[in-house]
VEXDREN-2710 file (C-alpha; in Angstrom, 1 decimal):
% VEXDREN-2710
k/r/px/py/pz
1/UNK/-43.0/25.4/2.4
2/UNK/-41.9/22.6/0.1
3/UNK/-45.3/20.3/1.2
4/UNK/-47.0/22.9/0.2
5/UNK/-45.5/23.6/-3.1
6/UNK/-45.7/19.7/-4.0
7/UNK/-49.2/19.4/-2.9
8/UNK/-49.8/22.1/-5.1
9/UNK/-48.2/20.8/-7.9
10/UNK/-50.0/17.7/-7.4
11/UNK/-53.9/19.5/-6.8
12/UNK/-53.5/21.6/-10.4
13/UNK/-52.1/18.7/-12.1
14/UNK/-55.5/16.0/-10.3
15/UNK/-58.3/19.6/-11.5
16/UNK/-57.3/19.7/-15.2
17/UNK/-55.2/23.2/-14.8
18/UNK/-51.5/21.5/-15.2
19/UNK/-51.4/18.4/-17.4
20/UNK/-49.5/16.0/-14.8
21/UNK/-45.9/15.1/-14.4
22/UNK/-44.7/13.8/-18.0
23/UNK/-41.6/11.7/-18.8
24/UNK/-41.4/13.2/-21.5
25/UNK/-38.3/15.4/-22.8
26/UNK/-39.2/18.9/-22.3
27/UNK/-42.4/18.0/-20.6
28/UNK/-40.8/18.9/-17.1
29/UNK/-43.0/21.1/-15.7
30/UNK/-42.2/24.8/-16.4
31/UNK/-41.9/28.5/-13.3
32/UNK/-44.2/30.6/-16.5
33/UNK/-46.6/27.3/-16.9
34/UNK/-46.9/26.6/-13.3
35/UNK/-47.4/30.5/-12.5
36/UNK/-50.3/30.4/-15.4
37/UNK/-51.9/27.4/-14.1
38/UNK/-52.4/29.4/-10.8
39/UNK/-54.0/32.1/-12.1
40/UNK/-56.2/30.1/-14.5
41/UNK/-57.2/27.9/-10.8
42/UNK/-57.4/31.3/-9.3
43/UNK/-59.3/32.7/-11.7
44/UNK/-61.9/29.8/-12.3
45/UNK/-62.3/30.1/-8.6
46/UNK/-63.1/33.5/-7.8
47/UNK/-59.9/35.1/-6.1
48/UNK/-57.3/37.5/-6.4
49/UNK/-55.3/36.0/-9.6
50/UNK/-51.4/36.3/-7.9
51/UNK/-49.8/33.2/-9.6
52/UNK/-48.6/32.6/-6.6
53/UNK/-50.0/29.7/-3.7
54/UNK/-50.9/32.5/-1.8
55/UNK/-52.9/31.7/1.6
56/UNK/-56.4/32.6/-0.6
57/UNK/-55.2/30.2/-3.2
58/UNK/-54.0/26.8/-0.3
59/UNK/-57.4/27.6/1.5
60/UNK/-59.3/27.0/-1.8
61/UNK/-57.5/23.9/-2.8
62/UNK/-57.9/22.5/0.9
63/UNK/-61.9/23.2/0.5
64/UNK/-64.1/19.9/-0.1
65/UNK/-64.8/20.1/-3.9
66/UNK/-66.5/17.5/-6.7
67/UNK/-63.7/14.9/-8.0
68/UNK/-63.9/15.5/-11.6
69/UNK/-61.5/18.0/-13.2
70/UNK/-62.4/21.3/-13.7
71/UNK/-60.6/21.4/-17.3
72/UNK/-60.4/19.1/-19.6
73/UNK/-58.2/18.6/-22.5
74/UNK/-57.6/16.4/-25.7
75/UNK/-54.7/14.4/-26.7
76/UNK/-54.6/13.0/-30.8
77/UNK/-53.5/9.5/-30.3
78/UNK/-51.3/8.0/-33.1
79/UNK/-50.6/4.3/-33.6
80/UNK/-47.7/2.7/-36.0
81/UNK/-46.7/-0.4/-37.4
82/UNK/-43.0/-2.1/-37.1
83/UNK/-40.7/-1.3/-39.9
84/UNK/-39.0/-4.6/-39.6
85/UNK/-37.1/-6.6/-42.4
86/UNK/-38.7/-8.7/-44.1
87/UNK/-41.3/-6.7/-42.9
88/UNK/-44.6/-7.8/-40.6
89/UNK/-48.5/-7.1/-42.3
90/UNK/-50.5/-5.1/-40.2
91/UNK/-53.0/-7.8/-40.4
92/UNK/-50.7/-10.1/-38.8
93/UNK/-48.9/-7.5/-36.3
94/UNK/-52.9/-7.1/-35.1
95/UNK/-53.4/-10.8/-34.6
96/UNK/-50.1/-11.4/-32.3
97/UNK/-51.4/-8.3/-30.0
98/UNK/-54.5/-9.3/-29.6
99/UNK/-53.8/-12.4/-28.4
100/UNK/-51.3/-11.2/-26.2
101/UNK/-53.7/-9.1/-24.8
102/UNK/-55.9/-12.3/-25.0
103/UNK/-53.1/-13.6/-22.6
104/UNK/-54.2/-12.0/-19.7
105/UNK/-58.1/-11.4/-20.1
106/UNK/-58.3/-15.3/-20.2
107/UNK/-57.2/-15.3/-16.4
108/UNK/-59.3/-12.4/-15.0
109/UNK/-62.2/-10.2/-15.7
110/UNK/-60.1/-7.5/-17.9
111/UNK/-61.6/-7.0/-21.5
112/UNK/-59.9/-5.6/-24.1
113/UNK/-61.4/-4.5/-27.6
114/UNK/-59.4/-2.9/-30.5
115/UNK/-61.5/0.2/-32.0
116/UNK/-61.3/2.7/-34.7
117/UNK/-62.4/5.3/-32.8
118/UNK/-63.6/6.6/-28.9
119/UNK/-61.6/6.9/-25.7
120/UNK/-59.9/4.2/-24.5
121/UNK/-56.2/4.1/-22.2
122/UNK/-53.5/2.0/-23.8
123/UNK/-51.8/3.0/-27.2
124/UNK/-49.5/0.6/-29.0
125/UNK/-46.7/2.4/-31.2
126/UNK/-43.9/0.8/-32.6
127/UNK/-41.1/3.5/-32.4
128/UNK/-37.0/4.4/-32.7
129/UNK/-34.6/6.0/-31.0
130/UNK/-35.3/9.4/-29.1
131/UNK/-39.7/9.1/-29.5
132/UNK/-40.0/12.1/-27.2
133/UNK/-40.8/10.1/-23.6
134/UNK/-37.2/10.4/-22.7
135/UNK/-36.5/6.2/-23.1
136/UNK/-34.8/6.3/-26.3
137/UNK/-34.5/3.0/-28.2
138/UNK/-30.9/1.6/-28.9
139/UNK/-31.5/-0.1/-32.6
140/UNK/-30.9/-3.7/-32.6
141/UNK/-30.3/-5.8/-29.8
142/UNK/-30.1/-4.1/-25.9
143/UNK/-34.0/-2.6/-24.7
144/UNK/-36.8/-4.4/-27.1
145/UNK/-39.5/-2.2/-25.6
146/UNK/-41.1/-0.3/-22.4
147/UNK/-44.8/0.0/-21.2
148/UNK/-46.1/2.8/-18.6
149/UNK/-48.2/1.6/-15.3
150/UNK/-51.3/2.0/-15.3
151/UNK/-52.3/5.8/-13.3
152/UNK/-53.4/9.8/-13.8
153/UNK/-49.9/10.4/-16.4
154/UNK/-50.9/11.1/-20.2
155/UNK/-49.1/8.1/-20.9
156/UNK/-50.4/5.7/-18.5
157/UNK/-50.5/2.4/-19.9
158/UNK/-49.1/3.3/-23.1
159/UNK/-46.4/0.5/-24.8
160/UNK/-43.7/1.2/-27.1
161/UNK/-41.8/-1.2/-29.2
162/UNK/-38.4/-0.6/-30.6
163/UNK/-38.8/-0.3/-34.5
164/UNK/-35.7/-1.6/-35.6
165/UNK/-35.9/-4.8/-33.4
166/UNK/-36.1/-7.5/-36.3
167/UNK/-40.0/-8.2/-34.8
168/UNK/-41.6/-11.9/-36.4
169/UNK/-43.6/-15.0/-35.0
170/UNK/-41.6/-18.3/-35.9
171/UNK/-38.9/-16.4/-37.7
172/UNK/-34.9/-17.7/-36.9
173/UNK/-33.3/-17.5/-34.0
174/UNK/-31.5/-13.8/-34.6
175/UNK/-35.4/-12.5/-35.0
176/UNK/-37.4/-11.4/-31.6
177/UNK/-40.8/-12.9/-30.9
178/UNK/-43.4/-10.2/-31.3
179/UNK/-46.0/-12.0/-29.3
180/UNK/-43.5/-13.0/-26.0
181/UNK/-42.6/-8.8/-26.0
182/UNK/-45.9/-7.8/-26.2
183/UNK/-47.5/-10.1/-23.5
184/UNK/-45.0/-9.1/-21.1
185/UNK/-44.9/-5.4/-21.7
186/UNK/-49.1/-5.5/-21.5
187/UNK/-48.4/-6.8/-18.0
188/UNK/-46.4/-3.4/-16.6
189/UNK/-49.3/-1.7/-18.6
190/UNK/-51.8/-3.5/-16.4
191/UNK/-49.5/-2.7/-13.4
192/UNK/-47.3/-5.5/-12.8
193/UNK/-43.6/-5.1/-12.0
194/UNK/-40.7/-7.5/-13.1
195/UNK/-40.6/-10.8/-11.6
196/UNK/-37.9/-13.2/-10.8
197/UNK/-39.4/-16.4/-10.5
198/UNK/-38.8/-19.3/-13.6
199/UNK/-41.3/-19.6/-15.4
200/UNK/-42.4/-16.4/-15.6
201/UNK/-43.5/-14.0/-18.8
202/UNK/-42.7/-11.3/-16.2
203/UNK/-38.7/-11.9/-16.1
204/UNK/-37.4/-8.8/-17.1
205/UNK/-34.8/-10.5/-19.8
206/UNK/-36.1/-12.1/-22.8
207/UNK/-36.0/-15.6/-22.8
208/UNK/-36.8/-16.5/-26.5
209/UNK/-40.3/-17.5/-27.9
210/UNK/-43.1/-18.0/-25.2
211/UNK/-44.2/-20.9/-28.0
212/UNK/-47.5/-21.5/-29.6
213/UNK/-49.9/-18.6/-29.2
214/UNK/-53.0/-20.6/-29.8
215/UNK/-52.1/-23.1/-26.7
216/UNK/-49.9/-20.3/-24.5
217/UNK/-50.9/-20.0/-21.1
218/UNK/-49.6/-17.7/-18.9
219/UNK/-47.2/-19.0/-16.1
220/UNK/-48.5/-19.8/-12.4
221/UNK/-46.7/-16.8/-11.0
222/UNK/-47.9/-14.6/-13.9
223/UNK/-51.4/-15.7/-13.6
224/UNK/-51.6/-15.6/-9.5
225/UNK/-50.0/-11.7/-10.0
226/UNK/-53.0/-10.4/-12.3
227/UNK/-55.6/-11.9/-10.0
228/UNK/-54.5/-9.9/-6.8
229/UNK/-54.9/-6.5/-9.2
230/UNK/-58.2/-7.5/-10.6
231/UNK/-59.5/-10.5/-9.3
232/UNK/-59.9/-14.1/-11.1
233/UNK/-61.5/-14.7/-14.1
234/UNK/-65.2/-15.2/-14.8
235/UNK/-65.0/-17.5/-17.2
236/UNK/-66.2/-16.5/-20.1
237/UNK/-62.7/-14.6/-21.7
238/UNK/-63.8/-12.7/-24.3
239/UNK/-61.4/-12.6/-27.2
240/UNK/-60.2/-9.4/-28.6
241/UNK/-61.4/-8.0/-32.3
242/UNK/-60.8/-9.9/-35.4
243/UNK/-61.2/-13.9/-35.5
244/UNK/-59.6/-15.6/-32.0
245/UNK/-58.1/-18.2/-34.5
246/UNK/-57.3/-16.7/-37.1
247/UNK/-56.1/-19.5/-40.2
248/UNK/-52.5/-19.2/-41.9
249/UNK/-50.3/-18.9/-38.7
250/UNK/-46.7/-20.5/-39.1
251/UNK/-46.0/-23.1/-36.4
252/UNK/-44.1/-21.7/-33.6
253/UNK/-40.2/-21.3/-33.4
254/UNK/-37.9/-24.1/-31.0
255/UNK/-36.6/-22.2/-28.1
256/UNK/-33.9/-19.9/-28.4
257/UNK/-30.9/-18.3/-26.1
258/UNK/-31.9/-15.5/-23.6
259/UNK/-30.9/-11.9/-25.4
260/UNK/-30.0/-9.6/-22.2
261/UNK/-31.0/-5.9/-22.1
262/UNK/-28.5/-3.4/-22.4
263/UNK/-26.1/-3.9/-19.2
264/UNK/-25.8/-0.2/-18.9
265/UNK/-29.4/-0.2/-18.2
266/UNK/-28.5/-0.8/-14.5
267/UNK/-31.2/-3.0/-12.0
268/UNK/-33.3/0.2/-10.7
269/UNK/-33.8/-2.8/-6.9
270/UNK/-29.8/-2.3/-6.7
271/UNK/-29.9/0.7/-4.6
272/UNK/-26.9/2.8/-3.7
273/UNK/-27.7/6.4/-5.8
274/UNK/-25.4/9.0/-7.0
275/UNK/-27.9/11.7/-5.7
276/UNK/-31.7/12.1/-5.4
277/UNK/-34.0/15.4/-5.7
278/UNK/-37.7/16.4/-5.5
279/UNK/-37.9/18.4/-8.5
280/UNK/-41.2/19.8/-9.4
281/UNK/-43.2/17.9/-7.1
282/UNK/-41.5/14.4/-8.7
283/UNK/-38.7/12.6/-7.0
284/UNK/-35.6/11.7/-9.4
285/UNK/-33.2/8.8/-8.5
286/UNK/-30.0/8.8/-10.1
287/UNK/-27.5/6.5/-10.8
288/UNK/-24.2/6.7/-13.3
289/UNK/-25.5/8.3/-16.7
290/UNK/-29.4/7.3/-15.8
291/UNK/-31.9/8.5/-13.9
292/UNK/-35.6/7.2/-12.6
293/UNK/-38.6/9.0/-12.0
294/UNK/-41.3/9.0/-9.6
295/UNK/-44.9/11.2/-9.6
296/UNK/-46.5/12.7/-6.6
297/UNK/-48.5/9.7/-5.7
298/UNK/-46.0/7.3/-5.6
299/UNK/-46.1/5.8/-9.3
300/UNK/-42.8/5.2/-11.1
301/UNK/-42.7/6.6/-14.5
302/UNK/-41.0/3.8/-16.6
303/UNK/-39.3/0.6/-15.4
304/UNK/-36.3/1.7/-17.4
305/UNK/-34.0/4.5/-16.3
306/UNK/-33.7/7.9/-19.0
307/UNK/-30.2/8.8/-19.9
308/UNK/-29.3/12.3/-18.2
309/UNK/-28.0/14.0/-21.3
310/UNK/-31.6/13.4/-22.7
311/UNK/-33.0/15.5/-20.6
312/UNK/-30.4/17.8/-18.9
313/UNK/-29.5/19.9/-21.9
314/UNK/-26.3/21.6/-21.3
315/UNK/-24.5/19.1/-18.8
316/UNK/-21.0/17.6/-19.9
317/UNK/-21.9/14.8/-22.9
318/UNK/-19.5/12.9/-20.8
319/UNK/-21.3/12.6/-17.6
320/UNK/-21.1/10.3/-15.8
321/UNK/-22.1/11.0/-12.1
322/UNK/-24.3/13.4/-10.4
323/UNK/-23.0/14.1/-7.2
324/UNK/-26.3/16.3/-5.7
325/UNK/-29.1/17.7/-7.5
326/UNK/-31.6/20.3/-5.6
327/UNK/-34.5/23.0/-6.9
328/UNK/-34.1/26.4/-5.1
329/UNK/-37.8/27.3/-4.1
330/UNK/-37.0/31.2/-4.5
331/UNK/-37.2/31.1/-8.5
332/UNK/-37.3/27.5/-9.2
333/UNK/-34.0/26.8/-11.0
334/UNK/-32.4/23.4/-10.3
335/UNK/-29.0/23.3/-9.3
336/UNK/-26.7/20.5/-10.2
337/UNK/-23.1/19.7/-8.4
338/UNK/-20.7/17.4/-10.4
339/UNK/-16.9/17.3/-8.9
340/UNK/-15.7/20.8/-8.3
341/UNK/-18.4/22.5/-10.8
342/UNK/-22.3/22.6/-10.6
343/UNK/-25.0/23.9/-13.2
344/UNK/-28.0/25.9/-12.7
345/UNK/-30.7/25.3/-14.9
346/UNK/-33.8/27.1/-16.0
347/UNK/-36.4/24.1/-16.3
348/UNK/-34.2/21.4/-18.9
349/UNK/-32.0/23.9/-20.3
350/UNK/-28.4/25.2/-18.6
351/UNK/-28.2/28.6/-17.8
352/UNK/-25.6/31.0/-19.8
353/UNK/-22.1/30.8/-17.6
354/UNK/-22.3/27.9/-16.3
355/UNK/-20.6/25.9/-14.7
356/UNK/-19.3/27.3/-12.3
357/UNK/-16.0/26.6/-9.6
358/UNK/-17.9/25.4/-6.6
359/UNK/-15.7/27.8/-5.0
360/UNK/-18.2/30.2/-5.6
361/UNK/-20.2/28.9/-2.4
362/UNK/-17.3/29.4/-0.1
363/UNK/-17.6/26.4/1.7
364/UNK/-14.2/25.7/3.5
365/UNK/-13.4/22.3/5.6
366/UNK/-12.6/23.0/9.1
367/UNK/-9.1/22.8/8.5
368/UNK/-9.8/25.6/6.1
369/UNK/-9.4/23.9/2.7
370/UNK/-11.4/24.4/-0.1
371/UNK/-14.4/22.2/0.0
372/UNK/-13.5/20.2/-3.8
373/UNK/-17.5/18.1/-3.9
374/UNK/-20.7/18.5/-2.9
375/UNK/-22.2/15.1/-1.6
376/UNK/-25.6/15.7/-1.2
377/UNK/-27.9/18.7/-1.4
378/UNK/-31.6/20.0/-0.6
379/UNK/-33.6/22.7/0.9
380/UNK/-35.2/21.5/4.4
381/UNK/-38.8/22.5/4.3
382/UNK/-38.7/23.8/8.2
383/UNK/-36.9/27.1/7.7
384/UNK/-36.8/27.0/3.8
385/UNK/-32.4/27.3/3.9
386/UNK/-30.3/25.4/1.9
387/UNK/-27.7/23.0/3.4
388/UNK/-24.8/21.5/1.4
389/UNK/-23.1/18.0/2.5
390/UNK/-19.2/16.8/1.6
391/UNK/-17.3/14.9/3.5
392/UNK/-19.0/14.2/6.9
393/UNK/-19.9/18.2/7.7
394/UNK/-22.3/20.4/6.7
395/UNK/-23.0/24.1/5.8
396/UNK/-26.1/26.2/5.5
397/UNK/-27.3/28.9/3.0
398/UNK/-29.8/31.5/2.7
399/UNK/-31.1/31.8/-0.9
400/UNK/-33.9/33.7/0.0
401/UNK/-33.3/37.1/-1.4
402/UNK/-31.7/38.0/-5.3
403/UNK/-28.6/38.9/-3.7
404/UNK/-27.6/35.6/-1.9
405/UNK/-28.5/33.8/-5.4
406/UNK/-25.7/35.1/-7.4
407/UNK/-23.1/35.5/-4.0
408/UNK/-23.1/32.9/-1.8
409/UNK/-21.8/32.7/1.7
410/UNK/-22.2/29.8/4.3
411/UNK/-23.8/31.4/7.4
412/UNK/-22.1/32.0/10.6
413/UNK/-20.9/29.2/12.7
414/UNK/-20.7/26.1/9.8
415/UNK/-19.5/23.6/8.9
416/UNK/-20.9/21.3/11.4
417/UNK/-21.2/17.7/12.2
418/UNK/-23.8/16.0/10.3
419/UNK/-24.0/13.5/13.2
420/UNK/-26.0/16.5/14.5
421/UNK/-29.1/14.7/12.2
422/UNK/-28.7/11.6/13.8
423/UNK/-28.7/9.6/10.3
424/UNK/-25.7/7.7/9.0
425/UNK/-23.0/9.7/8.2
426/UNK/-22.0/10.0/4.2
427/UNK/-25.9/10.0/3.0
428/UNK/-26.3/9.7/-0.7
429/UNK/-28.2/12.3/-0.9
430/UNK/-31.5/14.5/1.1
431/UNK/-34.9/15.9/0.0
432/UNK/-37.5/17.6/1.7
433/UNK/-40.8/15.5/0.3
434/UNK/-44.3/14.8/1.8
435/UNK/-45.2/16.9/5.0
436/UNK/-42.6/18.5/5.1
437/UNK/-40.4/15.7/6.4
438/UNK/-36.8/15.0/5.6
439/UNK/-35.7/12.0/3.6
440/UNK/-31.7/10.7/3.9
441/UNK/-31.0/7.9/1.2
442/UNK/-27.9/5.7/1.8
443/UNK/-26.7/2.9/-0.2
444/UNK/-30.7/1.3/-1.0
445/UNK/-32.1/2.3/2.3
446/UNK/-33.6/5.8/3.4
447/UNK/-34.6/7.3/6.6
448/UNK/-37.2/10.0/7.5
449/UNK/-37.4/12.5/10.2
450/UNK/-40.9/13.8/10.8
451/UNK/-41.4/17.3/10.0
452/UNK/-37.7/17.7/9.4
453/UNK/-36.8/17.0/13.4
454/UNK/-33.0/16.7/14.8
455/UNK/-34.3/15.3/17.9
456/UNK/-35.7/11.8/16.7
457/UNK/-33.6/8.5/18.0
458/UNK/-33.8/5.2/16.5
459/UNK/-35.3/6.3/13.2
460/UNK/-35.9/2.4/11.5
461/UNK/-34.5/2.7/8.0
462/UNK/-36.6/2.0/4.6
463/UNK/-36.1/0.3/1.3
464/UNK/-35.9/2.5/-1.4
465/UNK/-36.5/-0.2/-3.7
466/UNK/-39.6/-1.3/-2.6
467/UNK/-41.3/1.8/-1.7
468/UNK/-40.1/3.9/-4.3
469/UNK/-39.1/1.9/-7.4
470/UNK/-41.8/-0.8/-7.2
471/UNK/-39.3/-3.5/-6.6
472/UNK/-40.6/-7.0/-4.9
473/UNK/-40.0/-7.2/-1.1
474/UNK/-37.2/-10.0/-0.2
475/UNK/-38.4/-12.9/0.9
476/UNK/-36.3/-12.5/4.3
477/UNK/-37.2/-8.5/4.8
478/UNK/-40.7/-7.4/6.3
479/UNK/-42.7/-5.1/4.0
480/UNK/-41.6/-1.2/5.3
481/UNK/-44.3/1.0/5.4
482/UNK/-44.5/3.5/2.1
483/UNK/-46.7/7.1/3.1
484/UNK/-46.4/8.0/-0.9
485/UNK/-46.8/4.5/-2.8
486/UNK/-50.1/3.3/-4.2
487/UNK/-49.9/0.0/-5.7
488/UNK/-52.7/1.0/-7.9
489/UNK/-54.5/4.2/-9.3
490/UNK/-58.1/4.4/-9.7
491/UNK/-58.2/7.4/-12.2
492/UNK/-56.4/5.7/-15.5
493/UNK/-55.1/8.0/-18.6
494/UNK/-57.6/10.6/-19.4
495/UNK/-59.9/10.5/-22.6
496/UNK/-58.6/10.4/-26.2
497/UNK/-59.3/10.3/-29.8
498/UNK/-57.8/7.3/-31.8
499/UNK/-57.0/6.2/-35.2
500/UNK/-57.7/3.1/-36.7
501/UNK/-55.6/0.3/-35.1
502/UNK/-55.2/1.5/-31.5
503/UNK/-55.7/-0.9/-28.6
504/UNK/-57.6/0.4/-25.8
505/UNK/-59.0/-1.0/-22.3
506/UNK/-62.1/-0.8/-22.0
507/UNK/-63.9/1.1/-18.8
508/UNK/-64.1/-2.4/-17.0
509/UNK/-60.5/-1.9/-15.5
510/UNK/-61.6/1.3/-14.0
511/UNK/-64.0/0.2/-12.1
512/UNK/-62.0/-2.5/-10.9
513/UNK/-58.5/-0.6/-9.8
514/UNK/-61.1/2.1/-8.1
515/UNK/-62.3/-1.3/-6.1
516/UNK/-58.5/-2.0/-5.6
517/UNK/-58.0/1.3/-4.3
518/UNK/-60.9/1.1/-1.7
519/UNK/-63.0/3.9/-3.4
END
C-alpha cells in the first residue's frame, strides 16, 4: 500500500536508519539504501531481517517507542566567505551577519551566538553555481541567495549566498547589500515565508539597501510575523558575538532600484502544474523546466524551484514540460511521460533504452487512435494498479508481476470516462499520498477522495498553494484545512561539528517551536 510505504519512508528517516529526504542532487532516496535501512531497523529490533516492510516489520514501527533516534550520525559542517570584487574582510562579512541576525533577536526571545565549535542548526556558506542542494546559483544578477525552513532535513535552516553576487555595505548602486540579503534570508531560516506587504524585509524581490544597520528596525509586518512563531521579545536582545557597534563602518548607501529575481524562476502561489508525483515518500510539483519539493510532514524544501535537468539525469537538455511523472511500487523506478515518449528511471539516473514510443502501453482512444500524451499518472493505493489519463478517459494497468513491466497492456474493458471519479475533468495530474487517499490537482486547486473512493459527491476543493507550498492565504479565501502541513517543526537540524565562523541557533528555538507545535 502506498500509506504504508510513505509512512515507512517517513518512520526510518524520524529513528536515525535513513537520513531524511534531502534536496540535494543525488540525495533522492535510493531501492538498495531504503532495502538496507530495513534490515538495519529490522535487525536493531529483533526480527526476521527481509528488507522488506513486511507485516513483522509495520507492527514494530506502529509499537509505542522512546522519541529519540535510534542512530545517530555526524555531518562536518563547512563555512566560506564571499569571493566578491573588490573583495569583503571576513571581519567585516561577520559584522553585517550578526547584526542581521541581531535584526530579529531584538523583536523576540531568539538568541543567536557565533561559535568556533559545538552543535548548533544554521550554517552560512557563500557559494556558486551547482553547490550540490539542487538550487544552483546563476552568477550575477537573477537569485542572490536561498535559506531552508526551519525542520528534521540536514539542511534545515541552512543559508546560501550566491558568490559571485558583487556582495558590499554602502558600495554603488550596481553592488548588492550584504546586510538587506542576509536579514531576509535569516527569516525563511527562522520559518517565515515571502510576504507581500510594503514595507516589508520579507518581499521576495530585492528592493535595494534596508539602510543604516545600526538604526534598522524591522518592518511592522516583519516584526508582528516572528512574534506569532516565537513569541515577543523579553527585552533584553542580546547581541550576537563580536562588539554590537563595532567602529569603522561606512555610512549607508541612498536607496537604489528593485533588481528582480530571475523571471524563469516562476511564483511557486501561481498554481496550474505540468504534473505532480509522490516520489519516495516526498511530493514534487512541477512546472515548465522547474520543479518544488515537499517532505513527508508537510515542509517545503526551498522557496525556489530546482531546474529538472539537475536532477533528472538523462531527460532531453531541452525539456521543457513534464506531462506526468509516477514511481511504480513493484521495483521502485520512476516513470516519466513527455509528448509521445516517457523515461524510466533507476533513482536520478535514466535507464539504458529509453525513451520509449508511448505506443508501447497500447493505450488506444475509443475511436481507436493511438493515444499521442499522457496527461496525468499514478498508482491508486486501493488495489495497487496503475491508471494513465489523456484526453478526458482513462486506462488501467497491472504492473505487478516482471512481465507486465517490460509489456504493457491496458486491461479489459478501458478506456473509460474519468467523470467516473467525479473530479473535474482534464486534472493536472494524481497521486496516491497520506492514508491512502487520492489527490486530483487542477489549475492551483486539488481535491481528495478518502481512501481512494468513487462514490464521494461534492468533494470542496483545496489550495495547493497554501497547503502545500507555504503560500499566504488571500485575504478573500477561508483557510482550507491541510492533513500534511505543519507550520512549524519541533525537532530542528540534527547535531553537528563546526569550523570557526559558523552561525548557529542556539537550543532556545527548540524549545520554543516544540511550544509552537503543542508538545
Amino acid at each position: 500500500m502506498a500509506d504504508q510505504y510513505s509512512r515507512g519512508m517517513d518512520w526510518l528517516s524520524r529513528y536515525g536508519y535513513l537520513p531524511p529526504p534531502d534536496p540535494r542532487t543525488g540525495k533522492l532516496q535510493t531501492k538498495e539504501g531504503m532495502e538496507k535501512a530495513i534490515r538495519t531497523m529490522q535487525r536493531f529490533g529483533g526480527i526476521l531481517e527481509s528488507g522488506q516492510l513486511d507485516a513483522d516489520t509495520l507492527k514494530l514501527m506502529a509499537t509505542p517507542r522512546c522519541s529519540l533516534p535510534d542512530i545517530v550520525g555526524r555531518e562536518d559542517i563547512v563555512h566560506s566567505y564571499p569571493s566578491s570584487s573588490p573583495p569583503m574582510s571576513p571581519g567585516l562579512v561577520d559584522v553585517l551577519l550578526g547584526k542581521a541576525f541581531q535584526a530579529w533577536s531584538s523583536v523576540s526571545p531568539l538568541t543567536f551566538a557565533q561559535l568556533s565549535q559545538g552543535e548548533g542548526d544554521i550554517r552560512v556558506s557563500f557559494l556558486r553555481s551547482l553547490h550540490d542542494d539542487g538550487y544552483p546559483f546563476d552568477g550575477q544578477g537573477g537569485t542572490l541567495a536561498h535559506a531552508f525552513f526551519p525542520g528534521t532535513d540536514p539542511m534545515a535552516g541552512d543559508t546560501h549566498f550566491d558568490s559571485d553576487e558583487p556582495w558590499s555595505y554602502a558600495g554603488s548602486d550596481s553592488d548588492i547589500d550584504l546586510f538587506t540579503v542576509a536579514v531576509h534570508e535569516f527569516g525563511h531560516a527562522l520559518g517565515l515565508s515571502h510576504s507581500s506587504s510594503h514595507p516589508s524585509i520579507m518581499r521576495p524581490y530585492y528592493q535595494g539597501s534596508a539602510g543604516d544597520i545600526a538604526t534598522y528596525r524591522l518592518p511592522a509586518d516583519d516584526r508582528q510575523a516572528i512574534q506569532e512563531l516565537y513569541g515577543a521579545s523579553n527585552g533584553e536582545p542580546v547581541p550576537p558575538g563580536g562588539d554590537p557597534n563595532p567602529p569603522g563602518l561606512p555610512s549607508p548607501p541612498p536607496p537604489r532600484p528593485t533588481l528582480h529575481s530571475d523571471p524563469s524562476f516562476l511564483d511557486r502561489c501561481n498554481g496550474k502544474f505540468d504534473a505532480v508525483a509522490n516520489i519516495r515518500g516526498e511530493v514534487f510539483l512541477f512546472r515548465g523546466r522547474y520543479f518544488w519539493r515537499t517532505t513527508q510532514n508537510g515542509s517545503l524544501v526551498s522557496l525556489n524551484p530546482a531546474l529538472i535537468n539537475n536532477f533528472w539525469m538523462g531527460l532531453p537538455a531541452d525539456t521543457s514540460k513534464i506531462d506526468a511523472v509516477y514511481e511504480r511500487k513493484s521495483d521502485s523506478s520512476i516513470m516519466f511521460f513527455i509528448g509521445s515518449e516517457y523515461w524510466l528511471f533507476r533513482d536520478t539516473q535514466v535507464k539504458n533504452g529509453y525513451p520509449r514510443p508511448l505506443s508501447d502501453w497500447g493505450m488506444r482512444t475509443r475511436e481507436g487512435a493511438m493515444v499521442e500524451k499522457v496527461d496525468a499518472a499514478f498508482i491508486w493505493a486501493h488495489n495497487g494498479k496503475t491508471y494513465l489519463f489523456s484526453g478526458g478517459d482513462f486506462w488501467r494497468f497491472d504492473e505487478s508481476s516482471k512481465s507486465q513491466q517490460e509489456i504493457r497492456h491496458p486491461e479489459a474493458g478501458y478506456p473509460r470516462d474519468t467523470a467516473l471519479w467525479r473530479v473535474p475533468a482534464n486534472v493536472d495530474d494524481i497521486i496516491s499520498w497520506g492514508e491512502g487517499d487520492a489527490y486530483f490537482f487542477k489549475d492551483n486547486l486539488y481535491w481528495v477522495l478518502k481512501k481512494g473512493g468513487m462514490d464521494e459527491d461534492n468533494v470542496p476543493p483545496k489550495s495547493i498553494a497554501v497547503d502545500w507550498l507555504r503560500c499566504p492565504v488571500p485575504a478573500s479565501t477561508p483557510t482550507p484545512a491541510n492533513p500534511n502541513h505543519k507550520d512549524c517543526s519541533c525537532a530542528l537540524k540534527g547535531s553537528s561539528s563546526v569550523e570557526s565562523g559558523s552561525w548557529l541557533l542556539l537550543l532556545s528555538l527548540i524549545w520554543l517551536s516544540c511550544k509552537l507545535a503543542g508538545e
